[in-house]
Steps between C-alpha positions, in 0.01 A plus 500: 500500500446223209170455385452126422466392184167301369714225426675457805112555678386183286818321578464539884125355469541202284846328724235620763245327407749173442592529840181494658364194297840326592417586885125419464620130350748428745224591786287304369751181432622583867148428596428186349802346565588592822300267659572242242875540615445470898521125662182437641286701172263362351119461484378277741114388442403199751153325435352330809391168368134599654410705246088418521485631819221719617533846643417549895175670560493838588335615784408876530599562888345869517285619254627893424248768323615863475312749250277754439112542530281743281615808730860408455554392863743261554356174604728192675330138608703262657363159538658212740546132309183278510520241774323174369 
């Protein structure tokens, strides 16, 4: 059995390392510009013309408290909406 030589060893890692950059750049270009290439690609950004609009209110519907007291026993309050 042939021992390898340093040379070849070196050899082996360097058109290894080539090959993996090459791979890593054409995943990477296969990434960008796949959906560049499709029909329908694109970034599609659509501003309603209402852009001063306020938020809806929020309304808490059931008010939810779980924790711990000073004995560490669980504690859970449930509270129905206020009617007004």
């Amino acid at each position: 059995m042939r021992i390898p030589s340093i040379a070849s060893y070196t050899r082996f890692v360097k058109s290894t390392k080539m090959l993996l950059g090459i791979f890593i750049v054409a995943l990477i270009s296969l990434i960008v510009f796949y959906p560049i290439m499709q029909k329908n690609a694109g970034l599609r950004i659509a501003l309603n013309g209402n852009e001063k609009a306020k938020p809806a209110p929020t309304k808490m519907l059931i008010a939810n408290f779980h924790g711990l007291d000073e004995k560490n026993q669980p504690i859970r309050s449930v509270r129905k909406p206020l009617r007004r």
